[in-house]
C-alpha positions in Angstrom: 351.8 -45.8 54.6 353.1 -47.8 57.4 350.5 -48.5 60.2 347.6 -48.3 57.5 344.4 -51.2 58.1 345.2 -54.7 56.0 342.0 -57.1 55.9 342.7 -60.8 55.2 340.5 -61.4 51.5 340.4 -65.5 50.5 339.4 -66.4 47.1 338.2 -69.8 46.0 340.4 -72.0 44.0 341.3 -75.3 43.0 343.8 -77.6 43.9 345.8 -77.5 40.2 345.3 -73.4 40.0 346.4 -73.0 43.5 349.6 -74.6 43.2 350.6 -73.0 39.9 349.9 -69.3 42.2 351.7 -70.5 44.4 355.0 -71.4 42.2 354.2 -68.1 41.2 354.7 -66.3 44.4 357.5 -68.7 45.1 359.4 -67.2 42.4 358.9 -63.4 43.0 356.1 -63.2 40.4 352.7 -62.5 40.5 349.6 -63.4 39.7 347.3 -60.1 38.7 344.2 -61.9 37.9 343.6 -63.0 41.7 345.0 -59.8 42.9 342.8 -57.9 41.1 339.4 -60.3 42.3 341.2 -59.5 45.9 340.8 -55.9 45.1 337.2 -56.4 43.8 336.3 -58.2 47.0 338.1 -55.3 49.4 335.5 -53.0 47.3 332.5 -55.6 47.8 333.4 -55.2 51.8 332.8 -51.9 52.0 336.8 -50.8 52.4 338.6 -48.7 49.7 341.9 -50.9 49.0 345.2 -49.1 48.3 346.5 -51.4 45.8 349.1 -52.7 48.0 348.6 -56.2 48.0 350.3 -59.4 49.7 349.7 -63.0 49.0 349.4 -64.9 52.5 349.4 -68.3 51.3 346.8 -71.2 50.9 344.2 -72.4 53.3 344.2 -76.4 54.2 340.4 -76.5 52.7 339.3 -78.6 50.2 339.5 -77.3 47.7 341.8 -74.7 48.8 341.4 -71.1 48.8 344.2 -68.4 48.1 344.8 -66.0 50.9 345.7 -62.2 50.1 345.9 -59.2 52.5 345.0 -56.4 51.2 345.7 -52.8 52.4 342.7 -50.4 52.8 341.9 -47.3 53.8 340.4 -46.2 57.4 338.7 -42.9 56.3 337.5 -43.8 53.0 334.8 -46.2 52.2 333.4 -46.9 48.8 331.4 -44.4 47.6 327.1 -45.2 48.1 
């Protein structure tokens, strides 16, 4: 699957939630709940995701926003 489109997805958060995410990630786990709205949001774009998913980090904003890039598809869009 190497090669395969990623689009950058960010998610709203808040400055308490982001950092427990982030210890999260930090630690090798996950957080499904965010990965899944990142999902959601490929769909909402237009793209159909792959379910490969990587967190990228925070942005600086305030209040910050959790960064996730999110494999997709180049032949397939979601279905009209």
């Amino acid at each position: 699957m190497s090669g395969m489109p990623v689009i950058r997805v960010e998610l709203p958060s808040t400055r308490d939630e982001a950092k427990k995410i982030l210890a999260l990630y930090q630690k090798g786990a996950k957080h499904r709940h965010s990965e899944d709205a990142a999902i959601d949001e490929a769909w909402k774009r237009g793209r159909t995701p792959t379910g490969r998913i990587r967190f990228a980090g925070l942005t600086n904003g305030q209040p910050p926003s959790l960064k996730y890039d999110v494999t997709v598809h180049t032949e397939l869009e979601k279905p009209r």
